[in-house]
C-alpha positions in Angstrom: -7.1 18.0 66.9 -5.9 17.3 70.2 -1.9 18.2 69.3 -2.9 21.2 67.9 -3.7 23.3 71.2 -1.1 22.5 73.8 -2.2 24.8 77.0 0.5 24.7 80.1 -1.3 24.9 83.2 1.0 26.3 85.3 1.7 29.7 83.1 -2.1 30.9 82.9 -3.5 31.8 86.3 -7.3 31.3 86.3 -9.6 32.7 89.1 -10.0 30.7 91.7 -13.5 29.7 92.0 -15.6 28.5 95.1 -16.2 25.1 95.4 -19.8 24.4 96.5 -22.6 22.3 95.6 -25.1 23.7 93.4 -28.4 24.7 95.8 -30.6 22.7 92.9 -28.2 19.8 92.5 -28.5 17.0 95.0 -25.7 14.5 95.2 -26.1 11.1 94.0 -24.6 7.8 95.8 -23.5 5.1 93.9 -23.5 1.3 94.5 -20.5 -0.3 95.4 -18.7 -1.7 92.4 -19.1 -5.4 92.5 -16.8 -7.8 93.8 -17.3 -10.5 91.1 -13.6 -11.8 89.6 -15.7 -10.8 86.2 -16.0 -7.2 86.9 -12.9 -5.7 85.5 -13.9 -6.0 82.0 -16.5 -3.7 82.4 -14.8 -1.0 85.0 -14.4 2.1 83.5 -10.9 3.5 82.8 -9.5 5.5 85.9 -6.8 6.4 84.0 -6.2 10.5 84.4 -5.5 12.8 81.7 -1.8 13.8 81.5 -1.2 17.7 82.6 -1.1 20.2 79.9 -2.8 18.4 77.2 -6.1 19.4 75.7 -8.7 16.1 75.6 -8.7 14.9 72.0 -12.2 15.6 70.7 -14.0 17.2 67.5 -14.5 20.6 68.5 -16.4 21.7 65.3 -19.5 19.2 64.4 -19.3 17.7 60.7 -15.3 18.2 60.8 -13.2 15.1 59.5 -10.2 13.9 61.6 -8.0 14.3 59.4 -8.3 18.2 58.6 -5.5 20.2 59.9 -5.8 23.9 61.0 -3.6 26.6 62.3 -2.6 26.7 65.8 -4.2 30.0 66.1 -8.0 28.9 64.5 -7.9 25.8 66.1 -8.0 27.8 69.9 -10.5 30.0 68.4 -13.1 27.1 67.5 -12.2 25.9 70.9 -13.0 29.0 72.3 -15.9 30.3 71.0 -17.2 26.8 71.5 -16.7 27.2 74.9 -18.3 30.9 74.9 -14.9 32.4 75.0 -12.5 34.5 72.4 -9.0 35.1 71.9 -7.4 38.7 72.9 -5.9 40.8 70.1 -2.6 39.0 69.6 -4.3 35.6 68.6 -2.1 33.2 71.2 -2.7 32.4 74.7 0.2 33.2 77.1 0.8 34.5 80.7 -1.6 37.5 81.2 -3.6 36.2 77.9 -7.0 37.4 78.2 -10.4 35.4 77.9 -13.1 37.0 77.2 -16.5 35.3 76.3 -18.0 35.5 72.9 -21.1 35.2 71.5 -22.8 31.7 70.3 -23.4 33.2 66.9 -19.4 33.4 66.1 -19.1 29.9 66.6 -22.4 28.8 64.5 -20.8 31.1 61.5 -17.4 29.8 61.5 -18.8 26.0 61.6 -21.6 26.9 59.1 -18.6 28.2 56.8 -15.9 25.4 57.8 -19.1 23.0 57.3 -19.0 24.1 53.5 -15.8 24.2 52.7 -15.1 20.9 53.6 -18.7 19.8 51.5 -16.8 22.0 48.6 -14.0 20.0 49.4 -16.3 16.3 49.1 -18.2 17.7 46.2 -15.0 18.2 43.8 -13.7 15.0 44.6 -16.6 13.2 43.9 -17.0 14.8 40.6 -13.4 14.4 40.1 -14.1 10.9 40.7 -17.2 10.3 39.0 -15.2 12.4 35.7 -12.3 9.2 36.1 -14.7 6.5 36.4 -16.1 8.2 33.0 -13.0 8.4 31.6 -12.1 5.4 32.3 -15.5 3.5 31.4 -14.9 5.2 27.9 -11.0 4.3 27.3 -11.8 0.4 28.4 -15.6 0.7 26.0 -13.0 2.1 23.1 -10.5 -0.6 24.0 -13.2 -3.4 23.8 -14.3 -2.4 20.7 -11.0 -2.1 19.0 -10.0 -5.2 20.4 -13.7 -6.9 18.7 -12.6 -5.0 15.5 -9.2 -6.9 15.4 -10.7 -10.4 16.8 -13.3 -9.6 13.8 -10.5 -9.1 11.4 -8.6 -12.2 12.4 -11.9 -14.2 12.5 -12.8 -13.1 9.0 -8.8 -14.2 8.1 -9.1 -17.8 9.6 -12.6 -17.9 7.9 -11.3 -16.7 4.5 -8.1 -19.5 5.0 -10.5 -22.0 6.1 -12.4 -22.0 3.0 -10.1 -21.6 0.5 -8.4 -24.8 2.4 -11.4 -26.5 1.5 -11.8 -25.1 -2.1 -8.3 -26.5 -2.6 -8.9 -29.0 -0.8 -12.0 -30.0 -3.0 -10.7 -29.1 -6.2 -7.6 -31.2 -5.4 -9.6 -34.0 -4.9 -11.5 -33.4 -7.9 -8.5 -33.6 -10.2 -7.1 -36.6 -8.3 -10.9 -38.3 -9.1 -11.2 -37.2 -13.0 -7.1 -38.0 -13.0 -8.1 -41.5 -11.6 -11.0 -41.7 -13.9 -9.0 -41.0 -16.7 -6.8 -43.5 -15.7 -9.4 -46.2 -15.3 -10.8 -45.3 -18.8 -7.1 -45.5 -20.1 -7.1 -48.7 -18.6 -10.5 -50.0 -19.9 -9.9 -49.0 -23.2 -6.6 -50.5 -23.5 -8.4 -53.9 -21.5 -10.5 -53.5 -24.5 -8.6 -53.1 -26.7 -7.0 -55.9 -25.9 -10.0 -57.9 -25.7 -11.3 -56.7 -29.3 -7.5 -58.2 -30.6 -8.1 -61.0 -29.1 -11.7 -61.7 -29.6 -10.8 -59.9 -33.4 -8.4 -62.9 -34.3 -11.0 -65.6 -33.5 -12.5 -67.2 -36.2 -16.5 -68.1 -36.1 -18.7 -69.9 -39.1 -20.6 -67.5 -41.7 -24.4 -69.2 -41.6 -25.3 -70.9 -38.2 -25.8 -74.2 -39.8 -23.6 -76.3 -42.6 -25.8 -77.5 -45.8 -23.6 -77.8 -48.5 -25.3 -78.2 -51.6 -22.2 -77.9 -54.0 -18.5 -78.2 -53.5 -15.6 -76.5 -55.2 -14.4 -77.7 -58.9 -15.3 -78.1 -62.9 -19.4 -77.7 -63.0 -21.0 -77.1 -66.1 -18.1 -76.8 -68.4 -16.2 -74.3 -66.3 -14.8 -73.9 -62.4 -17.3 -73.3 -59.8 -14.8 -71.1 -57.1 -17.2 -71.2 -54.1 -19.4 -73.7 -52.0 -23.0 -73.3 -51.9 -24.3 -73.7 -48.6 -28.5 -74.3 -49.3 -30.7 -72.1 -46.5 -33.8 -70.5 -46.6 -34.3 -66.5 -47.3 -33.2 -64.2 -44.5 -30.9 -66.7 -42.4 -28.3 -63.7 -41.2 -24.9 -64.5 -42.8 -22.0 -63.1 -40.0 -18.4 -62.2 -40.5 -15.8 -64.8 -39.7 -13.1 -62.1 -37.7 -12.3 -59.2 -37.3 -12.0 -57.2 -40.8 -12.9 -54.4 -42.8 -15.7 -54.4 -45.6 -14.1 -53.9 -49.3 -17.3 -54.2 -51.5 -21.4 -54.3 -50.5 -23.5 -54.2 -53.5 -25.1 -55.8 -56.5 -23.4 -57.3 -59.2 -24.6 -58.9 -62.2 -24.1 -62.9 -62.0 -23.3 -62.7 -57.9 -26.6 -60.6 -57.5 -26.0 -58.9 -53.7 -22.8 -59.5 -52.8 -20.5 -58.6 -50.0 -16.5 -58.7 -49.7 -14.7 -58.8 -46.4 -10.8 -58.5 -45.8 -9.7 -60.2 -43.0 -6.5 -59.1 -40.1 -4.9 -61.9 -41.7 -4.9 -60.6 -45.5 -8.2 -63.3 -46.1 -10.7 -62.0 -48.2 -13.9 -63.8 -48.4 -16.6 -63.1 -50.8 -20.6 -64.1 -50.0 -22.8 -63.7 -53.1 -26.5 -64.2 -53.6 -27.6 -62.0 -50.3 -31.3 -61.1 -50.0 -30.0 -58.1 -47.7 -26.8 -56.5 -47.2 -26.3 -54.7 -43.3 -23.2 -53.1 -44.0 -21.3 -50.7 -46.1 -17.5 -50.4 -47.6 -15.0 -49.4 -45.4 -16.7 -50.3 -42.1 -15.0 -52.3 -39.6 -16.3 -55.3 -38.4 -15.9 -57.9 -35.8 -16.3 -61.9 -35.5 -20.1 -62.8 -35.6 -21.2 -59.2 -37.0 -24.2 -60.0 -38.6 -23.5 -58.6 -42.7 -26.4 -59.3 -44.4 -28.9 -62.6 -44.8 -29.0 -65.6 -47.4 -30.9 -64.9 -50.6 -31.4 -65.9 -54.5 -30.4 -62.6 -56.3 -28.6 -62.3 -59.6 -27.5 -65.9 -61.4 -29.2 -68.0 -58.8 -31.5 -71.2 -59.1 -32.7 -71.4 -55.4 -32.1 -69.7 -51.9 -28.0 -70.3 -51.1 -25.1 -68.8 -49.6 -22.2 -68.5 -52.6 -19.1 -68.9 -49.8 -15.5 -68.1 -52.1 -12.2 -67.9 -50.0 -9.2 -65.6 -52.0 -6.1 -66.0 -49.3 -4.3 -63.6 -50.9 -6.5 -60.5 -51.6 -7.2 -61.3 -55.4 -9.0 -62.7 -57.9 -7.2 -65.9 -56.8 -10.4 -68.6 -55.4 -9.3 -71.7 -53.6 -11.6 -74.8 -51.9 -12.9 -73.1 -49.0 -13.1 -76.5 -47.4 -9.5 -77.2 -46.4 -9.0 -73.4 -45.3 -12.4 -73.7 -43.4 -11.3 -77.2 -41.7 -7.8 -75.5 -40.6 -9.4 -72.6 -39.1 -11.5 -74.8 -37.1 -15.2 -73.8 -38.6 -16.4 -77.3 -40.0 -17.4 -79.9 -38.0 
């Protein structure tokens, strides 16, 4: 505030006033400053006030320094704070008039100036504290959206993830039950290749060779078979792989079973005590068929052996065939 009142001194003659020493005041003498080189930091400034300027100071208590008043109110605080007012035409100037005022004025003006500048504090702190508000909502709103969205895109991944891993799984479940398959594929065809290989071999019919009677004339007529003597319920097996044409019981071969062979071969065993299979099954080499017996024209436990090559009633020596096929011996 000290630019606002500029008073010449030379345009506004004040009364010249005696100068005495007060009768109650007693003058004081002063040490001598001291003459240590450290001294001059602690002098006081002797520096004199330039003419015609007003000392810069507050002259209202609780003002800031940065409020600004009018040239006109700014000499009347200072004024009335020294116990003085303004004449009617509100500036000082040559034959200006000072008068003194009384102490109240200047309480009331700084009592009102005091609360128009705590007005003044008090809306800007509420403005304020309203912004700070404001702005704690708008960043709460934005952090919430922004969760809604991370949600969102966390849910996405989430959802992707998985259904990587369904596809994932189910890919590899096809490529397991496709390599399965394939290894089944392959077994069965190994096997199958094993069952034409193992079908083709050629085993004996009764564990144990007794021949009791060959092939030829016997008893005024052609006996079509050997007779291979065992005892009841040795198991009889089939010599390769085949299929069954006939199991059952006929008059002079009692039990009797026929077996066609992969090679056209049909051999016929007569005499059976039991029969184990049935016509039309498929068998393999060393399938047990039934057991030795002494059914239907039969004068002791035997195995009737007859060897047809060609399917029909057409008997040959089962010896020879049975050397060649590697079953005697």
């Amino acid at each position: 505030m000290g630019d606002l009142l500029a008073v010449p001194s030379p345009a506004v003659p004040f009364p010249a006033v005696p100068s005495r020493p007060h009768p109650e005041v007693r003058p004081v003498s002063h040490p001598a400053p001291p003459t240590s080189r450290y001294a001059g930091r602690h002098r006081a400034s002797r520096r004199a006030p330039l003419p015609g300027r007003v000392p810069s100071a507050p002259l209202v208590p609780g003002l800031r320094a940065s409020s600004r008043l009018p040239r006109a109110t700014a000499a009347a605080f200072v004024l009335a704070a020294a116990g003085a007012t303004v004449g009617p035409s509100g500036a000082l100037g040559p034959g200006s008039e000072v008068q003194a005022a009384p102490a109240s004025t200047a309480l009331d003006l700084s009592a009102e100036q005091q609360f128009a500048v705590r007005s003044e504090a008090a809306a800007e702190a509420a403005a304020l504290t309203d912004l700070a508000q404001r702005r704690q909502a708008s960043a709460m709103q934005t952090a919430a959206l922004q969760g809604r969205v991370e949600a969102k895109q966390r849910a996405a991944r989430d959802a992707k993830r998985k259904a990587a891993a369904a596809r994932a799984k189910k890919e590899a479940a096809a490529k397991a039950a496709a390599k399965k398959a394939a290894a089944a594929k392959a077994a069965a065809a190994k096997a199958r290749v094993k069952a034409a290989r193992e079908g083709k071999r050629w085993v004996r019919p009764i564990a144990r060779w007794n021949i009791t009677s060959g092939y030829g004339w016997r008893w005024g007529k052609t006996h079509d078979g050997l007779d291979v003597g065992a005892s009841t319920g040795t198991p009889l097996y089939a010599m390769s792989r085949g299929t069954v044409l006939k199991a059952g019981y006929f008059p002079s071969f009692g039990n009797k079973v026929e077996i066609r062979y992969w090679d056209g071969t049909v051999s016929w065993y007569a005499h059976l005590s039991r029969i184990s299979v049935s016509p039309g099954e498929r068998v393999m080499p060393g399938e047990v068929v039934g057991a030795v017996g002494n059914t239907g024209n039969s004068f002791g436990s035997h195995l009737h052996l007859e060897i047809h090559p060609t399917g029909g009633d057409n008997p040959v020596n089962p010896y020879p065939w049975l050397k060649r096929k590697g079953l005697l011996g």
